[in-house]
C-alpha positions as CSV (number, residue, x, y, z in Angstrom):
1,X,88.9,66.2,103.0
2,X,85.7,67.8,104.7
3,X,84.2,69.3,107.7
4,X,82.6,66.0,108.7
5,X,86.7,64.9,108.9
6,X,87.3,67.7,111.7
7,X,88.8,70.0,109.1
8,X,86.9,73.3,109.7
9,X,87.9,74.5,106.2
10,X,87.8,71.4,103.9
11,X,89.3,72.5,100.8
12,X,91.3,75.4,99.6
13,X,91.6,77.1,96.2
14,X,94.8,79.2,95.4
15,X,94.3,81.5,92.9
16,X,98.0,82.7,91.2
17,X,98.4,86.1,89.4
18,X,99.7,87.8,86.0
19,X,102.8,87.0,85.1
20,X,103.0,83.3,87.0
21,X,101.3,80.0,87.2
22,X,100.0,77.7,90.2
23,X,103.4,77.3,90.8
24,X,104.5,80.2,92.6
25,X,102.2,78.0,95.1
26,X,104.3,75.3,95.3
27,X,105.4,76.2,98.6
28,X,101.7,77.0,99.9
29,X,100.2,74.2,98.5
30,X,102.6,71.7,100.5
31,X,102.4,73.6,103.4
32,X,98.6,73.4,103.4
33,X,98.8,70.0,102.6
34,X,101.0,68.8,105.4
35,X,98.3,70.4,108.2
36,X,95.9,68.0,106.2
37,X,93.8,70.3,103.7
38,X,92.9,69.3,99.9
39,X,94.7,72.2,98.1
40,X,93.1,72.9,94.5
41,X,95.7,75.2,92.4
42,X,94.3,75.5,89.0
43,X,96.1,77.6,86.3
44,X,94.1,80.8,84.5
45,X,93.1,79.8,80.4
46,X,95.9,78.8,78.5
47,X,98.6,78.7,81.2
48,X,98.5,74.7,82.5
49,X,101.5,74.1,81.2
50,X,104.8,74.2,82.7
51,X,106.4,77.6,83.3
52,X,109.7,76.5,80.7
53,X,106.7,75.9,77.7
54,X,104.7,79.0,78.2
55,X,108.0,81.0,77.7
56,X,109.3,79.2,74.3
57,X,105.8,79.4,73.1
58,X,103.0,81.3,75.0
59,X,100.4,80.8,73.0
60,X,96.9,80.4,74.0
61,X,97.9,83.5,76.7
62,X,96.7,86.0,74.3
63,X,93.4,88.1,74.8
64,X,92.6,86.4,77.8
65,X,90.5,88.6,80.1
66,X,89.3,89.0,84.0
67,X,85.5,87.3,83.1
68,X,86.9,84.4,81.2
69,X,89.8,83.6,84.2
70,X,87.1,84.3,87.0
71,X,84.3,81.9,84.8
72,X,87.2,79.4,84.4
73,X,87.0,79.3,88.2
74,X,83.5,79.6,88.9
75,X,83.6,76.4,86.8
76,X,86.1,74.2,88.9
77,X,85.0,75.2,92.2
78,X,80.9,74.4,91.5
79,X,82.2,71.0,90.1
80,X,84.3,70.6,93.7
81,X,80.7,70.1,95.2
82,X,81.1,71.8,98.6
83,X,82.3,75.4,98.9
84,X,86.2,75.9,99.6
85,X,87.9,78.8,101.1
86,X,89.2,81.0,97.9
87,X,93.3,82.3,98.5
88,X,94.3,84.6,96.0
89,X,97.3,86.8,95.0
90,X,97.8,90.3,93.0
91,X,94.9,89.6,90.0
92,X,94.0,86.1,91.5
93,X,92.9,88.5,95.0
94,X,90.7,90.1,92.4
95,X,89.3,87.1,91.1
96,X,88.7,86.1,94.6
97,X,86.7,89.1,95.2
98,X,84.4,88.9,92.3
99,X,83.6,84.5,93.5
100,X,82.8,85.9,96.4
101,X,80.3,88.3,95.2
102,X,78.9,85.5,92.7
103,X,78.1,83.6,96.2
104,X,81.2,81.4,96.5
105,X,83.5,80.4,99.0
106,X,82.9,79.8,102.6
107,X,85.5,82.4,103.1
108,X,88.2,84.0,101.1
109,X,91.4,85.7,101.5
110,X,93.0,88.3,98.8
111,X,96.6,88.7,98.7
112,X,98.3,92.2,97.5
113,X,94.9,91.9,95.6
114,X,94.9,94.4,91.9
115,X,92.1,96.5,92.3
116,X,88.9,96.0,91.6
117,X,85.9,98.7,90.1
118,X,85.9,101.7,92.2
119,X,89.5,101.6,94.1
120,X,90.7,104.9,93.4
121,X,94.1,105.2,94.8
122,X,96.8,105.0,91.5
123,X,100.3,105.3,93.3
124,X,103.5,106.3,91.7
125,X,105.1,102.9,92.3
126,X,102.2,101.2,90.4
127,X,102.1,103.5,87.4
128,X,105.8,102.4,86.8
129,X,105.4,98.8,87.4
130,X,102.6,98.6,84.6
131,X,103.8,101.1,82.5
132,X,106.0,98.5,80.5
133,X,102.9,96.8,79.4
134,X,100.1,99.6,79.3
135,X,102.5,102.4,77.7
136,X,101.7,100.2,74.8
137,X,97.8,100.2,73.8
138,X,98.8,97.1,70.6
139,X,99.5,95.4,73.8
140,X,96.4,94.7,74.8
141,X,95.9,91.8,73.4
142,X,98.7,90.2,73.5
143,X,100.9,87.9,75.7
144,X,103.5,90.3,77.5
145,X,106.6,89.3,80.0
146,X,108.4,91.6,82.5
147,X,112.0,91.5,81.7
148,X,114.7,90.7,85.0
149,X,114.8,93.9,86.1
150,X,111.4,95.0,85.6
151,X,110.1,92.1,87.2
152,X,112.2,93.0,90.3
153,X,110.8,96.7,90.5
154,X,107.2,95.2,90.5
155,X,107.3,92.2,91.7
156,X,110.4,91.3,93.9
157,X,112.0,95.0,94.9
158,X,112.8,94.2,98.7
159,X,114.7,91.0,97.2
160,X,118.8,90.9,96.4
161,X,119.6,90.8,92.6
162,X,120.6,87.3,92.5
163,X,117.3,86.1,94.8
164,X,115.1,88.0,92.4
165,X,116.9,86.8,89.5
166,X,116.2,82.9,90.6
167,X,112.3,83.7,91.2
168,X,112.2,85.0,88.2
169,X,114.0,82.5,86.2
170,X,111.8,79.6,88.5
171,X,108.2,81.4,88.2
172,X,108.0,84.3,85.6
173,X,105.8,83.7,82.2
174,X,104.3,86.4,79.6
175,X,100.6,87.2,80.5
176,X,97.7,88.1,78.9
177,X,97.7,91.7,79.0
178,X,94.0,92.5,78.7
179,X,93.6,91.6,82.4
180,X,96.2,94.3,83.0
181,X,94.3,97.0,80.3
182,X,91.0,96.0,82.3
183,X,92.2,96.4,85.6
184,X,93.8,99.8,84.4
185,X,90.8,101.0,83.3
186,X,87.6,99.6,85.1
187,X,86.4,103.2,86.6
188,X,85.6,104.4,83.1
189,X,83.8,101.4,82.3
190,X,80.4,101.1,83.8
191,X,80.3,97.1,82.8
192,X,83.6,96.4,83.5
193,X,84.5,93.1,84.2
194,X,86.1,93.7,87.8
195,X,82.5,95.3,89.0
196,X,81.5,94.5,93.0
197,X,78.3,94.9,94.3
198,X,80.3,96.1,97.7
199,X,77.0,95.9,99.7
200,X,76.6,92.3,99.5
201,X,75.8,90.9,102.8
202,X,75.3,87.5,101.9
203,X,78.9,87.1,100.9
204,X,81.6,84.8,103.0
205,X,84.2,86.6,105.3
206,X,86.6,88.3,103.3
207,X,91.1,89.1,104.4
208,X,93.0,91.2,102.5
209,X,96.2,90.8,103.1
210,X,98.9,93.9,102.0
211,X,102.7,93.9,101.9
212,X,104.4,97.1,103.4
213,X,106.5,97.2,100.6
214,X,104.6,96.0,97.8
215,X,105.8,98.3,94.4
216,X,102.8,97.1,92.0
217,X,99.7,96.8,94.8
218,X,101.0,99.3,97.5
219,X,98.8,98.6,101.1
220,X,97.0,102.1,100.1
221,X,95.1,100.0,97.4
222,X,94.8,97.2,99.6
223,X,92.9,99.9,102.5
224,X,90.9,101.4,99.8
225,X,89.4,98.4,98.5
226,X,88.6,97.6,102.0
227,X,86.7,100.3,102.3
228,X,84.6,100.0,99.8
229,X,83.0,97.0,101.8
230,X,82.2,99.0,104.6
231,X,78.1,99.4,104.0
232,X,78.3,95.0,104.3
233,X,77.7,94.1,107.4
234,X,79.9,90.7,106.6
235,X,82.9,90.2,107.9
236,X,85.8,92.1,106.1
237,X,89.6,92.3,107.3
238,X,92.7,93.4,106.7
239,X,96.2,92.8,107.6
240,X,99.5,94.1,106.5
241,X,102.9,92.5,106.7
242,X,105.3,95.3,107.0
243,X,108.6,95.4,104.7
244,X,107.0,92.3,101.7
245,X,106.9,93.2,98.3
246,X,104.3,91.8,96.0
247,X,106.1,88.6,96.4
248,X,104.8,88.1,99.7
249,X,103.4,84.3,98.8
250,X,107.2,83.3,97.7
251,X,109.7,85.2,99.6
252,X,111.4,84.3,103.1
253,X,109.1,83.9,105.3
254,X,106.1,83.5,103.3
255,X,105.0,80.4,105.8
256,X,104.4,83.2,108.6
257,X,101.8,84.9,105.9
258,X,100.4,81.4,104.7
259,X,99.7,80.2,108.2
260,X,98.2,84.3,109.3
261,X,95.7,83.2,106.0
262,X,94.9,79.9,106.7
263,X,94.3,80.4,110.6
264,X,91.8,83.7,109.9
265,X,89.8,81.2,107.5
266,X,89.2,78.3,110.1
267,X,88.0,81.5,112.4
268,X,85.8,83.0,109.9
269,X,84.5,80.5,107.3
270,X,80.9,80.1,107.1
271,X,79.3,76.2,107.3
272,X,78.4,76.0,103.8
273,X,77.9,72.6,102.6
């Protein structure tokens, strides 16, 4: 699919986040599909394989960091040759951030997007949903999983027990925890990996999209990062969906959300071949 076929957008890119694979799109990428867009959902380094086979044995997860996962993607979407719009969620929104800034994209849209260099904001609710992970430094290279209930804190807290137990059991893998250390930790490291240059004005619109509720990435994150573009003179939004947790792309009434994305991208993308 391309422009020249009256699709303003062409293809999209979804982007997934720590502790899931590209299916926690499933839903987005059929959706997308059905109003007639290519929909590209790679998975990060080592996690294309099915969600069942990264739990018995996650190796290859290990010691994967933010510059290998965004280079995995600069990779895929240069060989796409024509820019897509870039969707991503929690770490995947930060990846989108940094494509962005590398000159990618003909627009992009980051989802309860981690934070990226310079976000300053650390709330309560984020300290704990980490802490089971970070509160361990031998972590940090290693493949980590959220148990049931922490997964519900972080991930899926406006959710009922028994819904948050099924998305978990459907979606939830270990992760590579040296994203999590360098997200932690990017404001005391002046190379780190999550770096913007915020003044960019060359680079495609930009959404960030917060949920009310979100434990892990609470909107205040989402506003602060925000701001950080505000010496750009490109386009740079934001929109919050009041009472979603961090599972915003998965929980009812995620369509409302998917189509909000989608329609601010045929607005704003830029006609990049």
């Amino acid at each position: 699919m391309s422009e020249t076929d009256g699709n303003p957008v062409g293809t999209i890119v979804l982007i997934h986040g720590l502790w899931v694979t590209p299916r926690s799109w499933e839903g987005w990428r059929h959706h997308y599909e059905a109003r007639g867009y290519r929909v590209v959902t790679p998975a990060w380094p080592g996690l294309d394989r099915e969600v069942e086979d990264l739990r018995r044995d996650p190796a290859g997860i290990a010691g994967v960091g933010i510059r290998e996962v965004t280079d995995h993607y600069e990779t895929i979407i240069r060989g796409l040759g024509h820019q897509p719009v870039i969707m991503g969620h929690s770490f995947g929104g930060t990846i989108v951030q940094i494509l962005l800034d590398r000159g990618l994209g003909r627009a992009g849209v980051a989802i309860d997007s981690a934070a990226v260099k310079g976000v300053l904001p650390l709330p309560l609710s984020t300290l704990r949903s980490t802490w089971p992970v970070l509160g361990n430094p031998a972590n940090r290279n290693k493949a980590v999983q959220l148990t049931a209930e922490q997964f519900r804190y972080a991930v899926t807290n406006t959710l009922s027990e028994a819904e948050s137990a099924a998305h978990y059991e459907r979606y939830a893998v270990p992760g590579p925890a040296r994203v999590l250390f360098q997200g932690a930790f990017a404001n005391f490291n002046p190379r780190a990996a999550s770096r913007i240059d915020f003044r960019n004005s060359r680079r495609a619109p930009l959404l960030f999209i917060a949920g009310g509720a979100d434990h892990i990435v609470p909107p205040k994150v989402n506003k602060a990062n925000r701001r950080l573009y505000r010496k750009s003179p490109a386009v740079t939004d934001y929109r919050e969906f009041a009472g979603r947790s961090h599972f915003i792309v998965g929980q009812k009434g995620w369509e409302e959300v998917a189509d909000y994305a989608l329609d601010w991208a045929e607005e704003h993308a830029t006609a990049l071949s």
